[in-house]
C-alpha positions as CSV (number, residue, x, y, z in Angstrom):
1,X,-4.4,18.1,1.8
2,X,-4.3,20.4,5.2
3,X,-8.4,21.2,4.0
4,X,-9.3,17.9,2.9
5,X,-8.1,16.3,6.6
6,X,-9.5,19.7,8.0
7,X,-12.8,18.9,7.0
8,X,-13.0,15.4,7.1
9,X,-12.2,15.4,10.9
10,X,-14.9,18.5,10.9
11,X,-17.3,16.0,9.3
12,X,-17.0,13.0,11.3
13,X,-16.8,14.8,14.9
14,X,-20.1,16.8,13.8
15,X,-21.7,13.6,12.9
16,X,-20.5,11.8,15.5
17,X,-22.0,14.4,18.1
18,X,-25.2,14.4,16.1
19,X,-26.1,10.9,16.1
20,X,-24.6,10.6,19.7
21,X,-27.0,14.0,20.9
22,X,-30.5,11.8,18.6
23,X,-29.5,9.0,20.3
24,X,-29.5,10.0,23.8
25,X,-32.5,11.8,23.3
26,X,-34.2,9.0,21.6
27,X,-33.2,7.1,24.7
28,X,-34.1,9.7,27.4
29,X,-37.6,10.3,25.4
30,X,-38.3,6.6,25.9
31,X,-36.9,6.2,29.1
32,X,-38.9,9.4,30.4
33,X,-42.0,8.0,28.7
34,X,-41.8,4.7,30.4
35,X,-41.2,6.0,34.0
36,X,-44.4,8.4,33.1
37,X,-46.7,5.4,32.0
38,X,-45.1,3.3,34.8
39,X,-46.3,6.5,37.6
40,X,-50.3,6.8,35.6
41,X,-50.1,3.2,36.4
42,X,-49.5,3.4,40.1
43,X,-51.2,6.6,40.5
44,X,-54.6,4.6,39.1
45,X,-54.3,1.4,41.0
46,X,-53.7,3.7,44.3
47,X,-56.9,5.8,43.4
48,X,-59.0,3.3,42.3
49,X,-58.2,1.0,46.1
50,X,-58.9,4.8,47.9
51,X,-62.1,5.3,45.9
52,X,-63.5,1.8,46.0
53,X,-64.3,2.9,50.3
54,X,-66.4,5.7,48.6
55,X,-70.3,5.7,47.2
56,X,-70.5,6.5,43.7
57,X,-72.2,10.0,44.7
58,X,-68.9,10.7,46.8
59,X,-66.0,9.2,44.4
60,X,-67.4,12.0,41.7
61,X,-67.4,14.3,44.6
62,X,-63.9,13.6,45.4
63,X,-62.7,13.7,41.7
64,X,-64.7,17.0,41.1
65,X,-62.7,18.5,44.0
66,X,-59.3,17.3,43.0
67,X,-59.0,17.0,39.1
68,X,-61.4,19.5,38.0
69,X,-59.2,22.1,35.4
70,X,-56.5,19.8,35.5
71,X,-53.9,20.4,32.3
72,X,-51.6,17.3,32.9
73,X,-53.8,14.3,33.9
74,X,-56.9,12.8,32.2
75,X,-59.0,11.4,34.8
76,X,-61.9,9.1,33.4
77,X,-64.7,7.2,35.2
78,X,-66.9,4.6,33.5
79,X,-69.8,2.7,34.5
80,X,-69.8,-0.6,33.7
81,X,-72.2,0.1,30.1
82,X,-69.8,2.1,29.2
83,X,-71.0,5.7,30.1
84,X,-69.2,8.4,30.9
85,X,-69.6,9.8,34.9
86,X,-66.7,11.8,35.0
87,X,-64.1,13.3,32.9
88,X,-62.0,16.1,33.9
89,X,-61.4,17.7,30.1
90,X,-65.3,17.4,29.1
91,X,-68.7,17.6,29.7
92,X,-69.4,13.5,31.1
93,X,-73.3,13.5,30.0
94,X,-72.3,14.4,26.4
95,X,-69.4,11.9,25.6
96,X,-69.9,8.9,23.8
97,X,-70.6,5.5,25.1
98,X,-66.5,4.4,25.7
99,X,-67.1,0.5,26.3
100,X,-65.5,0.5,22.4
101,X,-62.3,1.9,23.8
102,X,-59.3,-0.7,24.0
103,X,-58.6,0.1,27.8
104,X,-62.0,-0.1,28.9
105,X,-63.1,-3.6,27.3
106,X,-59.6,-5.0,28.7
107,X,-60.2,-3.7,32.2
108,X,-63.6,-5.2,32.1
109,X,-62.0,-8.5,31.3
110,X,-58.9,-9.0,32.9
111,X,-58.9,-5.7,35.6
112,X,-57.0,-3.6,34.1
113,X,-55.7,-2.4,30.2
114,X,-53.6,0.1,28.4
115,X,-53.2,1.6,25.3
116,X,-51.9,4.7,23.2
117,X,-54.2,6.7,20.4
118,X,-55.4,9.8,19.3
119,X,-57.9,11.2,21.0
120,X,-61.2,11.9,19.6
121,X,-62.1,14.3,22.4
122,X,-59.2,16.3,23.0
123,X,-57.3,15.4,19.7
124,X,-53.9,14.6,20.9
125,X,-51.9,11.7,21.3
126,X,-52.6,9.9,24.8
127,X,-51.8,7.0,27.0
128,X,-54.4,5.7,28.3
129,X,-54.0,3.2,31.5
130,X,-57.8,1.8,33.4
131,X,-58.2,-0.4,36.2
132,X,-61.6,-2.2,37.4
133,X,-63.1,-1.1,40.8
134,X,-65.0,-3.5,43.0
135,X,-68.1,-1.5,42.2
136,X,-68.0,-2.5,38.3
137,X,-66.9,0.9,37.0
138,X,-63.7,1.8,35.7
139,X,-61.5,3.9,36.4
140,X,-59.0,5.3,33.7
141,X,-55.9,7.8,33.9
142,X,-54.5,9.3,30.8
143,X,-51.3,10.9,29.9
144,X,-51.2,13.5,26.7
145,X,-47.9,12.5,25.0
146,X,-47.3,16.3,24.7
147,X,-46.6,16.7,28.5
148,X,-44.1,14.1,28.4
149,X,-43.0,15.4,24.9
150,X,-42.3,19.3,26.6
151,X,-40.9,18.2,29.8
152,X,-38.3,16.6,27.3
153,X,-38.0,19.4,25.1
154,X,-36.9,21.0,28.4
155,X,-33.5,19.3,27.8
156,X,-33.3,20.7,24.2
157,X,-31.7,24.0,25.0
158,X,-28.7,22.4,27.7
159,X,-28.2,19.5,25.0
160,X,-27.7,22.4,22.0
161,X,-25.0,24.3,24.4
162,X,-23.1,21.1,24.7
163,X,-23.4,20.5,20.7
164,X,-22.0,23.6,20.3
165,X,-19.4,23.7,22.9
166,X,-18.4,20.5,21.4
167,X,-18.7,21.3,17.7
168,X,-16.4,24.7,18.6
169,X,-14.0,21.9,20.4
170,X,-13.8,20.0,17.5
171,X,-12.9,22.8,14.7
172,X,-10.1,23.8,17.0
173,X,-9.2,20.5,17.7
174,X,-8.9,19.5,13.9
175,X,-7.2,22.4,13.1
176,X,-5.0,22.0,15.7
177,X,-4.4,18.0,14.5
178,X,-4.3,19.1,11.2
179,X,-1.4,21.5,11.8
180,X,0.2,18.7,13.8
181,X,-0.1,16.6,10.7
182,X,1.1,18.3,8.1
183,X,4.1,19.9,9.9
184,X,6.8,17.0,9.7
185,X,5.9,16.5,6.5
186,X,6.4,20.4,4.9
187,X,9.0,20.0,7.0
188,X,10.7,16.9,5.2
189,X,14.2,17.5,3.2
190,X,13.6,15.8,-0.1
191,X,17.4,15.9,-0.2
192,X,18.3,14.4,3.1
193,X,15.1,12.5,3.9
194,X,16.8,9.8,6.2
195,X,17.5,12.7,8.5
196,X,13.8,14.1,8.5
197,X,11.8,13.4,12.2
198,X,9.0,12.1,11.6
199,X,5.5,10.2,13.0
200,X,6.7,6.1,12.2
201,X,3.8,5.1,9.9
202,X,5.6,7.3,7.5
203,X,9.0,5.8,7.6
204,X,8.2,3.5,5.1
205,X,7.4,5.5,2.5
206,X,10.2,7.9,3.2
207,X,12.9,5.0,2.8
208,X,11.1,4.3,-0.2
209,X,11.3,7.8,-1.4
210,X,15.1,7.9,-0.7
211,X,16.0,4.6,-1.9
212,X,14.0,5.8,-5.1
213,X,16.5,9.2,-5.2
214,X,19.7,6.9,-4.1
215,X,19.1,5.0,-7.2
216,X,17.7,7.8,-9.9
217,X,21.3,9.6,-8.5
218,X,23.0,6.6,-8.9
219,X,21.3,5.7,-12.5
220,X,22.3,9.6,-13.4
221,X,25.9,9.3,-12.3
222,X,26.4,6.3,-14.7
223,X,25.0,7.6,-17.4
224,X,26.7,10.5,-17.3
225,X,29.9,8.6,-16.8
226,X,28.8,6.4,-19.5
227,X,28.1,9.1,-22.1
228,X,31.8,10.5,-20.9
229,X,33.4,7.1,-21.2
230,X,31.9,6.2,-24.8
231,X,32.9,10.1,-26.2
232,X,36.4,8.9,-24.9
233,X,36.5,5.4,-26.4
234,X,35.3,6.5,-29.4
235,X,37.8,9.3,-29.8
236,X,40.6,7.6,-29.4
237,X,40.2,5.2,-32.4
238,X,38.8,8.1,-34.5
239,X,41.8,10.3,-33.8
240,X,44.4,7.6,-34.5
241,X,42.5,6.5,-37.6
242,X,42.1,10.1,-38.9
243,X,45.3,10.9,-37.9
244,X,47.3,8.1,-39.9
245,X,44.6,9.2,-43.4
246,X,45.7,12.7,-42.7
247,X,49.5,12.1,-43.1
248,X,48.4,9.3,-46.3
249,X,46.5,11.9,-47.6
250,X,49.2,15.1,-47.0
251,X,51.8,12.6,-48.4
252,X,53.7,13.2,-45.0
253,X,54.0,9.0,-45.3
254,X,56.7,7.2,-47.0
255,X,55.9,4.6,-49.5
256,X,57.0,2.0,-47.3
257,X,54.8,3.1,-44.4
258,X,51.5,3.2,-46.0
259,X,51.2,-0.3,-46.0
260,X,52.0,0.1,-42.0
261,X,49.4,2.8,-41.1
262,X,47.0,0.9,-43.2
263,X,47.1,-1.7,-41.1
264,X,46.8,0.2,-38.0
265,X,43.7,2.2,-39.7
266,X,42.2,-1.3,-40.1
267,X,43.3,-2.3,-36.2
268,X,41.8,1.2,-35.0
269,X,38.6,0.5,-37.1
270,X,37.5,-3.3,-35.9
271,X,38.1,-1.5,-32.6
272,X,35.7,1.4,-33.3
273,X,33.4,-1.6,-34.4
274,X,33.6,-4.0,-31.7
275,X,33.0,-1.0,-29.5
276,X,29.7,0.2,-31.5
277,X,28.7,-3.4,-30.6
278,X,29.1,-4.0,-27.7
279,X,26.8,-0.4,-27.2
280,X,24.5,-1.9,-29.3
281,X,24.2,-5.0,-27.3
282,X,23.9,-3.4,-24.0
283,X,21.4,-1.1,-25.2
284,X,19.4,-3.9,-26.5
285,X,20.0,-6.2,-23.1
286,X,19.1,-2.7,-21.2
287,X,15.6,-3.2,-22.9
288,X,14.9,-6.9,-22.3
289,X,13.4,-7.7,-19.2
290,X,13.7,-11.6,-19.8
291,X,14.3,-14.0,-22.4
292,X,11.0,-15.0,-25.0
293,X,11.1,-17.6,-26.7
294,X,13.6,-19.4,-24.9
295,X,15.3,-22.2,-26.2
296,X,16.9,-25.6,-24.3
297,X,20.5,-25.5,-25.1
298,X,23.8,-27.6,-23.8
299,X,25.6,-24.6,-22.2
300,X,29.0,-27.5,-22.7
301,X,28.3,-27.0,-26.3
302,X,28.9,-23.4,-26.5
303,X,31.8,-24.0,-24.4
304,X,33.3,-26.1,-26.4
305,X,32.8,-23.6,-29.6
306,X,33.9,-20.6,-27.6
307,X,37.1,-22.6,-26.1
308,X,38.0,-23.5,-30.1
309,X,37.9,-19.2,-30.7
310,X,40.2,-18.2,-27.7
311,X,42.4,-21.3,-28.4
312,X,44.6,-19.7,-31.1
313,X,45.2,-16.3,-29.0
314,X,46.1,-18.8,-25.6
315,X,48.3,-20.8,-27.3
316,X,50.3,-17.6,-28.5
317,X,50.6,-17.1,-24.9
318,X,51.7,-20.1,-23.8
319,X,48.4,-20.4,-22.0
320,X,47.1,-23.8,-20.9
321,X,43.1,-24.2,-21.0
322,X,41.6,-27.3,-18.7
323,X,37.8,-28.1,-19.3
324,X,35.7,-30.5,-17.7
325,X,32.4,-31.0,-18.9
326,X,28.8,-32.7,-18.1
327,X,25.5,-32.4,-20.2
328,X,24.3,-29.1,-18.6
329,X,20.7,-28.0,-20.6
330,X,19.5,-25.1,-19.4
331,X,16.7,-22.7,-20.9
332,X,17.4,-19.1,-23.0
333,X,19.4,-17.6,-25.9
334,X,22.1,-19.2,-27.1
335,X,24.0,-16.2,-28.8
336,X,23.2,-14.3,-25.7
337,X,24.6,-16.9,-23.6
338,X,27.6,-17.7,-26.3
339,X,28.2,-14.4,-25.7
340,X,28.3,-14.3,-22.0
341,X,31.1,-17.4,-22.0
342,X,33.3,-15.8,-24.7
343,X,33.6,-12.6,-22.8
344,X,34.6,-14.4,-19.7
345,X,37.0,-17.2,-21.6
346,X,38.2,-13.8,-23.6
347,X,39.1,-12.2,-19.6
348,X,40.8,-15.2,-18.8
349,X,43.3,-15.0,-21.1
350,X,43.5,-11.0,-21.9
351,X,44.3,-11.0,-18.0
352,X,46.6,-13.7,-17.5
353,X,49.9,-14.4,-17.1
354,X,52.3,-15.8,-19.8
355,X,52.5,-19.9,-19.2
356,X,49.6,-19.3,-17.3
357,X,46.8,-21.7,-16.8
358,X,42.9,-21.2,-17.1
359,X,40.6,-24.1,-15.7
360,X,37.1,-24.3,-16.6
361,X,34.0,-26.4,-15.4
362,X,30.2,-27.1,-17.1
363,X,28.2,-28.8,-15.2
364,X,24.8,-29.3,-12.8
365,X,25.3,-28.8,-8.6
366,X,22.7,-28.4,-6.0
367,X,22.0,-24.8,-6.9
368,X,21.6,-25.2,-10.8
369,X,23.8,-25.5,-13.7
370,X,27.3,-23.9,-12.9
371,X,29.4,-22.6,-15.3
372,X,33.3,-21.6,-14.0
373,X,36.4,-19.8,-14.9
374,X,39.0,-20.2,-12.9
375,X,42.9,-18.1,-14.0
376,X,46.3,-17.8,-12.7
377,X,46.1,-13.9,-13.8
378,X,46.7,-10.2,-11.9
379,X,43.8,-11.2,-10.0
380,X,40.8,-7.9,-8.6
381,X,41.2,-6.4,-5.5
382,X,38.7,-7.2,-2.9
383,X,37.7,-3.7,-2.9
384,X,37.3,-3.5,-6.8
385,X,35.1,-6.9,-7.3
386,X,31.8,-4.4,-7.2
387,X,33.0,-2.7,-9.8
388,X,34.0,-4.4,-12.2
389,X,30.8,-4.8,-14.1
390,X,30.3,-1.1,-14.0
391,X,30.3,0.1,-17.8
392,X,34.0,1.0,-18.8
393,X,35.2,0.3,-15.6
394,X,39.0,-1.4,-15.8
395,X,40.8,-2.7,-12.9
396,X,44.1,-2.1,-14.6
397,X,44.7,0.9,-16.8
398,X,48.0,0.2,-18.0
399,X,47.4,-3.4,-18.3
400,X,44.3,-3.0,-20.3
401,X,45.9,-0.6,-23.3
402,X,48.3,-3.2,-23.7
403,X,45.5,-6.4,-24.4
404,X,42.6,-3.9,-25.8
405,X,39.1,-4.2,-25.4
406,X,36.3,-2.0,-25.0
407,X,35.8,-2.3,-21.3
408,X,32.1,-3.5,-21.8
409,X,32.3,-7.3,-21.8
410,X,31.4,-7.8,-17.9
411,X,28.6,-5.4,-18.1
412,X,27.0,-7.7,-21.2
413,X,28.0,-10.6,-19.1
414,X,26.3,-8.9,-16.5
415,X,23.3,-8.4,-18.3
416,X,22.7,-11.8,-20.1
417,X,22.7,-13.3,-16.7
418,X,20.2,-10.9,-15.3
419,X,17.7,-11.8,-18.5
420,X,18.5,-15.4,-17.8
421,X,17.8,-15.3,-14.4
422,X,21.3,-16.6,-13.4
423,X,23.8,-15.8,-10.6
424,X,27.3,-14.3,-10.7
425,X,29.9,-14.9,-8.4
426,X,33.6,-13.4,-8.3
427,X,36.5,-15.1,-6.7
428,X,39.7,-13.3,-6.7
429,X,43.3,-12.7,-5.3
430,X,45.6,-10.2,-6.7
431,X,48.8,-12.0,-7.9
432,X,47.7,-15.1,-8.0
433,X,44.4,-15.1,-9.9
434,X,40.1,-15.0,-10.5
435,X,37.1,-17.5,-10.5
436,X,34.0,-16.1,-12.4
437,X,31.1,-18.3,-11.3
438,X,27.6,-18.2,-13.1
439,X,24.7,-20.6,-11.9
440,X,21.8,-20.9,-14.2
441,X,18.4,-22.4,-13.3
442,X,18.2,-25.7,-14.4
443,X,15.5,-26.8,-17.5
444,X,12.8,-28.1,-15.6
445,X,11.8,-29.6,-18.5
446,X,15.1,-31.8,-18.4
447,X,13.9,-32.6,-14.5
448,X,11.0,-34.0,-15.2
């Protein structure tokens, strides 16, 4: 990266003083050529008003005198047929008829004319400027293109020591940005990046980094505790349903306990299975990222059915259940979503008191289609709502070996509302109680 942005800011300065160094010189070649044919045009109208007081005999005179073995200036006189009387860079007699040159026809018709060619006499590239006298000849200056061309060369040699002094500034300057550059960031903490100094434009994509590490730490600590937390639940089952064969099997049991332990191997196994489903489901809700296929279904319905399950187990309990219902249709998977209200009805009455009372509500509000739990139970400390949808998490211990369970049920809950696009909200007091709220969207099929 440090040679890529070494060499790109290389690059661009060194272009950038290369087209900025053709430009100027473009523009100081015109300019200089301008203010030159701008001079050859004053210089001719002041000679031709100075030699227009002189005979013919004494103009060439004059001109012999002053512009003979001249190097810079072309100086021209024609009669008016268009024969040569004078030129300074030839022999007059022997040049050819100019009253076909450009310059000299225009000066013969409107006083004066310019133009820019090769020359067939000298062969270089002129400008040619000529002016009408009163005597009817012309008088025309010329300016070889490779005077104005040198004198601008002349420039070439300070404008090269300023490319270089500039292209010299510019490698130490990149390197010196570069450096700048790349500093903070080989400098950055991939372990404490919040702490890292650095330019702002990269803050963004630092907090993104972290919060990317926050959450692969986070995703790494629950699995980890999840792997822990299933060897666990699993073992304990496994060890009391090995243990109980083991003593069947040594004939450590009596006659009239084998019935007994047979039961409690039963018990310990529909717990071993319940648990390998409920892993099963999460890893399958884990995978889904929403709901195909979905169905319309009265979420009432299925809390009417689920009510009729937990009804026996209430009742034993001395548990009161209160439903009030409305027509709620809302779109997904009904055993998904049965699922999600059993495991909810199920906490209701695993975590209640005896006598108590558990109130629940079906119906549409402004937000969607609510479905409610309310009990009169041991209630979740403020501090523990969070967690309690964390795998295996239990609020408490003791409490939970006594009503059984796998510990899973809020994180399927919490996972069929996140593939059904719902909400869930706890409510809680200890002693005294917990409201589960969950608000699906409503069928906009229905609300049309």
């Amino acid at each position: 990266m440090r040679k890529v942005i070494n060499n790109t800011l290389r690059i661009f300065t060194i272009s950038a003083v290369l087209v900025t160094t053709l430009l100027v010189f473009v523009a100081y070649y015109a300019q200089f050529s301008l203010k030159e044919h701008e001079d050859i045009r004053s210089r001719a109208d002041l000679m031709a008003s100075c030699l227009e007081k002189y005979s013919e005999d004494s103009v060439l005179g004059i001109l012999h005198n002053a512009y003979d073995g001249a190097a810079d200036l072309r100086v021209t006189l024609v009669d008016g047929g268009g024969s040569v009387l004078y030129d300074n860079t030839g022999d007059a007699p022997s040049m050819d008829n100019h009253m076909e040159r450009p310059e000299i026809v225009e000066a013969f018709e409107k006083g004066f004319g310019e133009g820019s060619r090769k020359s067939s006499t000298t062969g270089g590239r002129i400008y040619y400027y000529a002016v009408k006298m009163s005597d009817g000849n012309v008088l025309r200056l010329a300016q070889p293109t490779n005077v104005v061309r040198g004198m601008t060369m002349g420039i070439v040699p300070i404008v090269a020591a300023i490319l270089l002094a500039v292209i010299a500034a510019a490698f130490y300057i990149s390197k010196r940005l570069t450096r700048n550059i790349m500093e903070p960031i080989n400098s950055i903490d991939i372990n404490n990046i919040r702490e890292t100094k650095i330019y702002d434009e990269l803050k963004p994509f630092l907090e993104r980094i972290a919060n990317e590490n926050e959450e692969r730490a986070r995703t790494e600590k629950i699995r980890r505790e999840f792997t822990a937390n299933v060897s666990h639940e699993l073992k304990t089952p496994l060890t009391a349903i090995s243990g109980y064969a083991q003593m069947i099997n040594n004939g450590m049991a009596k006659s009239e306990d084998i019935s007994e332990f047979s039961k409690k191997i039963e018990k310990e196994s529909d717990r071993l299975l319940t648990l390998i489903d409920d892993i099963i489901n999460l890893s399958s809700l884990d995978e889904i990222g929403g709901i195909e296929d979905a169905e319309t279904v009265d979420l009432s319905r299925i809390t009417e059915d689920a009510i009729r399950v937990i009804e026996k187990a209430a009742r034993e309990r001395g548990i009161q259940i209160f439903y009030s219902k409305a027509p709620a249709l809302i779109k997904g998977n009904p055993t998904l979503i049965g699922e999600l209200v059993y495991n909810l009805l199920d906490n209701a009455v695993k975590y209640n008191k005896d006598g108590g009372k558990i109130t629940v509500f079906v119906g549409e509000t402004g937000n969607g289609v609510e479905f409610s739990v309310k009990d009169t139970g041991i209630g979740i400390p403020e501090d523990e709502t969070e967690r309690i949808f964390e795998r295996f998490y239990r609020v408490d211990k003791s409490h939970s070996k006594k009503v059984g369970g796998t510990g899973l049920g809020l994180s399927i809950v919490k996972h069929v509302c996140a593939c059904h696009n719902a909400e869930i909200r706890v409510k809680s007091k200890v002693g005294e109680g917990t409201t589960m709220y969950v608000t699906f969207p409503k069928d906009k099929k229905e609300e049309n």
